[in-house]
N, C-alpha and C positions, 0 to 999 in steps of 0.2 A: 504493500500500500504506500503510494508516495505521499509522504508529508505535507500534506497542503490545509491545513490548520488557518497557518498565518495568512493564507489565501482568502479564506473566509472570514476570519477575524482579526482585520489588521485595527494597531490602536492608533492609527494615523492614518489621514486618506487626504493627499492634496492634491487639488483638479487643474492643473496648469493648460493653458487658454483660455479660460472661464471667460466670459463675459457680461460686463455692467447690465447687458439687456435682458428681461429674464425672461425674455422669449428666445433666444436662443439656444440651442440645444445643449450644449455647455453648461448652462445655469440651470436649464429647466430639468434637464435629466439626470445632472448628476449632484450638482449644488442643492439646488432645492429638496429634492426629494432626501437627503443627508439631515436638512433642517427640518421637514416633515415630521421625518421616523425619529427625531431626536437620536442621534449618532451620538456616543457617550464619548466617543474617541476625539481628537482633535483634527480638525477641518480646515484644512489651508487651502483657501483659495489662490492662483497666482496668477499676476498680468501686470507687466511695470507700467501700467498708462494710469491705472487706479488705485487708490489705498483702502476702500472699503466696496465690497459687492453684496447685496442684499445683506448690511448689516451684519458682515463678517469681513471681519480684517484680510485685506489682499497682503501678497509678497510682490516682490521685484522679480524674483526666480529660487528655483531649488534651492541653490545652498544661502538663499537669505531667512527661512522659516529655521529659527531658533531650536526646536526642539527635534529629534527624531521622525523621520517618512517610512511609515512599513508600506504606504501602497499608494502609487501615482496613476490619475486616468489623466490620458494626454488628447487634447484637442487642438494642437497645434497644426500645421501644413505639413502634407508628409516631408518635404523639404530640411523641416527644422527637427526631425526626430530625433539624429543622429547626434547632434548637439544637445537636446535631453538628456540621452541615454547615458550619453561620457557626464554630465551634472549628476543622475541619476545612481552612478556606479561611486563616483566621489561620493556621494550623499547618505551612502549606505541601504539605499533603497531595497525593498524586498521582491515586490511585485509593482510591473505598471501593467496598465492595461492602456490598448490606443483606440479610444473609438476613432482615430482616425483613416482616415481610407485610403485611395490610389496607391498602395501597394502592389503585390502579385496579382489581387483579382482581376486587375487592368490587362495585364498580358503584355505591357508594352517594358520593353528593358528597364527603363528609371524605374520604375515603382517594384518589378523585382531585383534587381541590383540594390536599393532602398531597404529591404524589406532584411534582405540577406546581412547587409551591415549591422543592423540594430541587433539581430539575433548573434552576432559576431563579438559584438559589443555585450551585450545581456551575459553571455556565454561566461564572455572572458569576466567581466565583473561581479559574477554568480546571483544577479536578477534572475526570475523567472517572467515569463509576457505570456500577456492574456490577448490574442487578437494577432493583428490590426484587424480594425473595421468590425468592432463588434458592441456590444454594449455592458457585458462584461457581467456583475456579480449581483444577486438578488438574493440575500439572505436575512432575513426577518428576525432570528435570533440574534444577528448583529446589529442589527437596525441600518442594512444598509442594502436601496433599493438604485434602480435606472430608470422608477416611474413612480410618481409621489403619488398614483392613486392606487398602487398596489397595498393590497391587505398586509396589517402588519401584526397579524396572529402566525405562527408557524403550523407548518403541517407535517405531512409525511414522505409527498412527493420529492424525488428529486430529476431535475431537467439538467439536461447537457443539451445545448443548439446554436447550431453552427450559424442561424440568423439573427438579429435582433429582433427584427422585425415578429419574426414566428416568436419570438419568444417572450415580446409584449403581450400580442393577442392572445399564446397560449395562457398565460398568468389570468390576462383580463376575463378570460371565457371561462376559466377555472372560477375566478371571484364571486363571476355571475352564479357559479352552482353549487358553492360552497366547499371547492377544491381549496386547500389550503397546501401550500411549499415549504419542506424544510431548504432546500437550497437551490436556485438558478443559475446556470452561468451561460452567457453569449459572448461563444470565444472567435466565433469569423475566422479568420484566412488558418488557425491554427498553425501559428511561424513555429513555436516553443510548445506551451501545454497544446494540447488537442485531447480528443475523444479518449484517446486509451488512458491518458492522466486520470480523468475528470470519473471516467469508468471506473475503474480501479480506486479511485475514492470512495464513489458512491455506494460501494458493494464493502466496505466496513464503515460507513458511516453508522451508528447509532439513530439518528435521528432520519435516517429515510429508510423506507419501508419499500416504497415502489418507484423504480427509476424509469424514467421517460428519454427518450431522445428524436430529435430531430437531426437528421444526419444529410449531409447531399455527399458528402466524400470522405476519406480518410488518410490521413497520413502515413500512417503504420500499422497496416494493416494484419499481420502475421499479430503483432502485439495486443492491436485489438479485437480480434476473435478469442486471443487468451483469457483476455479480460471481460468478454462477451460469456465465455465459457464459465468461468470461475464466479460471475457476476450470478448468471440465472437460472443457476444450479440454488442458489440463498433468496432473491430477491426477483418477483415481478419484472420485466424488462417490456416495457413497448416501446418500438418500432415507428416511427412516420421518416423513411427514406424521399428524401427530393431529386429530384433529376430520373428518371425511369426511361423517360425515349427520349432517339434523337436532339431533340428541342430543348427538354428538362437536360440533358446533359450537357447543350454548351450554355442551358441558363445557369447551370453549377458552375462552370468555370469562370464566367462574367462576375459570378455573385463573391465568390470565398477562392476560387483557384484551386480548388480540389477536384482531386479524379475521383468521378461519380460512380463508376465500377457496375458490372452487369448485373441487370434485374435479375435475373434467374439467379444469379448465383446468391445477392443476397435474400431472396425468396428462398432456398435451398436452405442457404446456412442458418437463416430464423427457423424453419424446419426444425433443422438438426437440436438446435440449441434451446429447444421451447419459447423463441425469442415473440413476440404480441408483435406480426405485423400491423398498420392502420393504415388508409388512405388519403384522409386531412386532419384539419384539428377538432372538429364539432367530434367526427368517431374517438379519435383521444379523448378526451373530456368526459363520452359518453364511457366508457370502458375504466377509466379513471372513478368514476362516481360506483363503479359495484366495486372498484377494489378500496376506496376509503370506507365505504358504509354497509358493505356484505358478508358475509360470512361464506363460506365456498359449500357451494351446493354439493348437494349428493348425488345428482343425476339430471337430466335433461326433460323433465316430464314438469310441464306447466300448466299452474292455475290461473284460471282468468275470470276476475268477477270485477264488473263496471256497470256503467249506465248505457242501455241502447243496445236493441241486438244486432244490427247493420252493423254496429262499431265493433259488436263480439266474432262478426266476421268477420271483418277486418283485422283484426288482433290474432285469433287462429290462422288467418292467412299469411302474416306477416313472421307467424312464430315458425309454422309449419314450411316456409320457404328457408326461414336461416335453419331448419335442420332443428329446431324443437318439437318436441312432442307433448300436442293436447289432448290428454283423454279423457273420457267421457269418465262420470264419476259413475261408482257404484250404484246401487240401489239402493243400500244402507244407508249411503253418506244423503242421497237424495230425498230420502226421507226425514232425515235430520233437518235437514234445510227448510223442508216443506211444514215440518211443526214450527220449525222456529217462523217460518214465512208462510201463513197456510193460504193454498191459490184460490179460496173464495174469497180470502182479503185482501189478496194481492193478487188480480189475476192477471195472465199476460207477460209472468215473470218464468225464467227459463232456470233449473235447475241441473244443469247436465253439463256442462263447464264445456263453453265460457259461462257463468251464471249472471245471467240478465238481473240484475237488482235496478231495474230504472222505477220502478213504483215504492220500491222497499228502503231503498239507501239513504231516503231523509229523515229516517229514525237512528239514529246513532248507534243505539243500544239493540237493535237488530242488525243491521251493518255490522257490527263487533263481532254477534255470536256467528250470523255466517261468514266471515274473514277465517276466527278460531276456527266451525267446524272444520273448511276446506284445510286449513294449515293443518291441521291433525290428522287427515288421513294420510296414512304410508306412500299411497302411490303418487304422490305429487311430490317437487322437490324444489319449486320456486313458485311463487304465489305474484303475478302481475295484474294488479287493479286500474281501472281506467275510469276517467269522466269528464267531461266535458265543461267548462265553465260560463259562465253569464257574469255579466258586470250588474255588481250587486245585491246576487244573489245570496242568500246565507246559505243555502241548501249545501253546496259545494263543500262551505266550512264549517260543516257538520260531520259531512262524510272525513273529512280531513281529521276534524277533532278526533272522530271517532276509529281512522288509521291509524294516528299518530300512538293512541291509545293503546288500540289491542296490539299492535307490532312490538311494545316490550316485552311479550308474553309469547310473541311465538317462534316454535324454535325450527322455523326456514327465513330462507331471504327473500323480501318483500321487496316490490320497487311500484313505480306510477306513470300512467303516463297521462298528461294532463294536455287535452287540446280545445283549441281554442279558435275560433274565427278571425281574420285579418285587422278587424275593427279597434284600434287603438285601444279603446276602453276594456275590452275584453284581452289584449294582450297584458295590460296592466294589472288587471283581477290576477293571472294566471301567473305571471310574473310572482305575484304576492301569496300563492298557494307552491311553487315551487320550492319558495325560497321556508316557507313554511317545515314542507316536507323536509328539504336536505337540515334543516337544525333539529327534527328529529330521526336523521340519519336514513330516511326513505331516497334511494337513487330516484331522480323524476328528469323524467323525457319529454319532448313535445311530439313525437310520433313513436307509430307503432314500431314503423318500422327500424327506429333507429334503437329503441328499446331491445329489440329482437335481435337484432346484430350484436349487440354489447353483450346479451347476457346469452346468446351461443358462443362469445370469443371467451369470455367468461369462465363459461361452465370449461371448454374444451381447453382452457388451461389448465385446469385442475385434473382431466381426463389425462392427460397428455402428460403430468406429472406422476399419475399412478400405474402408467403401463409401462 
């Protein structure tokens, strides 16, 4: 495991380029959000044109900030690196990171001849570099973010990604679902650390549980299938590969300068290695929510009780295509059902899973008991409720109440899938029952079918770990 401790928790972090304007990215990505998270460490900002930037004392340069530098993000022009780096190396520095760009991704000589010096430089002065061209370190337990509207509760996730950009919106789509991160890093062109580093930490880190990456290429490739290997043998690994045809592969080499490597083979090697391929980031997110908040199913046989029977075929249709199975329930269990919901009092209601509750489910306390009956029978192994929302409605957050409720009590994994019509108002209701569910640990989807896809990659990791 390489030592990258001080990576994540450096007690100095000074942002050389910053700028007075705090719209510039400089200030606003790295500055700001440092001030946000309250960063307990000390914050040197640095630019000889100013003595104070958003109310934090400026320097003149590196070796003018008085105290010790464990970690420098560089905004300067790639031009001016190389004169950091020899300040940097003088300075004692531990780690810089450059969100700066036109290095190797460029393809044209200067920016890799550029690229190659600094690493030359870092080398010799035993720096480690995070980048160029990336956005560098998101760690919550440090209180040190690349986006001040990122959550500053820790979680379990950990990400390695070779874009910023994917790795803004990966955090942001997580936020929105209640995904929480123990640590992010956006490393770009991977001059120094890369992938097999960042791997290889994450699989004895303590604090992360399930590791994610975003990958378009890699450096060292022999090294990191070792660390692929040795990684999800212990820990969850998913997969979102960039660059797959033609087109994806010269947009990998414009983006970071890495060789993006044949689909098949890494389709093969995820194979081999139980590694969670995904296709974008909504499927991440979506796969992501059963491994923070499920327990690992026992088999592929789903329950399905919602509102609407159009919608209950829909849901069968959606499970039975990803390769789940919905069976029909006994005659015992449907008896059960039928006392607790008898069809002269509810009639029109369907007991045979999917189970139609659209006349029955605005009573909480019969909701509950048929939830429990179905979760107690043997031959089901994941329990998938459904319903539809109105703006306004309490009905919704009845049923809700009454999920939230009985799911401490039962002993399979539960999820939801909550849809909703285009109508602004009705996105906001649903918004407000999703966010509901996931704080009490219920995965919630806005379609069937993306539910269906998660909890088949799901289950078939845990399959795929016992054979």
């Amino acid at each position: 495991m390489p030592d990258l401790e001080y990576v994540f928790h450096p007690r100095s972090i000074a942002i050389v380029g910053v700028s007075r304007d705090p719209s510039s990215y400089a200030t606003s990505s790295f500055l700001e959000p440092l001030i946000q998270f309250d960063y307990e460490g000390k914050t040197y900002p640095v630019n000889p044109e100013v003595s104070e930037i958003v109310g934090v004392k400026a320097y003149l340069g590196i070796l003018d900030i008085p105290g010790p530098v464990d970690y420098v993000i560089c905004c300067l022009r790639a031009e001016l690196t190389p004169k950091l780096m020899r300040e940097c190396v003088t300075k004692g520095v531990k780690v810089i990171q450059f969100f700066t760009s036109a290095f190797s991704e460029t393809g044209r000589e200067k920016g890799i001849r550029l690229e190659r010096e600094i690493v030359e430089i870092a080398r010799q002065g035993g720096i480690r570099v995070i980048g160029p061209n990336c956005m560098g370190i998101y760690c919550p337990s440090s209180r040190i973010s690349f986006d001040a509207s990122f959550p500053k509760e820790s979680g379990s996730v950990g990400f390695l990604c070779q874009s910023g950009g994917n790795a803004i919106e990966l955090v942001q789509l997580g936020d929105a679902r209640g995904i929480r991160f123990s640590k992010v890093v956006s490393f770009g062109n991977a001059c120094d650390l890369n992938e097999a580093d960042f791997m290889e930490y994450f699989a004895h880190d303590p604090q992360t549980e399930v590791i994610v990456s975003y990958l378009e290429g890699t450096k060292e490739g022999g090294r990191f299938i070792n660390a692929l290997r040795e990684t999800a043998s212990a820990k969850p690994i998913i997969m979102l590969k960039g660059g797959e045809g033609e087109a994806g592969i010269e947009a990998v080499a414009s983006h970071t300068g890495a060789l993006a490597g044949n689909h098949a083979v890494w389709d093969s090697l995820s194979r081999q290695l139980g590694i969670m391929q995904v296709y974008d980031l909504e499927e991440l997110v979506d796969l992501l929510l059963l491994f923070q908040h499920s327990k690992p199913p026992k088999g592929r046989r789903v329950g399905l009780v919602g509102t609407g029977g159009g919608r209950g075929v829909l849901a069968t249709d959606s499970c039975e295509r990803e390769g789940l199975a919905v069976p029909p329930l006994p005659e015992a269990v449907r008896r059960k059902l039928r006392e607790i919901a008898p069809e002269e009092t509810y009639p029109g209601t369907s007991v045979r899973n999917p189970v139609d509750s659209a006349g029955m489910d605005w009573n909480p306390d019969i909701f509950s008991q048929i939830l429990k009956t179905i979760a107690d029978y043997d031959g089901l192994d994941f329990i998938l409720t459904y319903t539809r929302v109105t703006f306004g409605t309490e009905k919704v957050a009845k049923v809700l109440d009454a999920l939230t409720e009985t799911k401490k009590n039962l002993n399979k994994p539960v999820a939801m899938v909550v849809r909703h019509s285009e109508e602004p108002k009705t996105v906001s209701y649903a918004f407000e029952m999703q966010n509901r569910c996931h704080q009490a640990g219920i995965p919630t989807f806005p379609l069937f079918s993306r539910a269906a896809r998660a909890i088949n990659r799901f289950v078939r990791y845990y399959e795929e770990r016992q054979s």
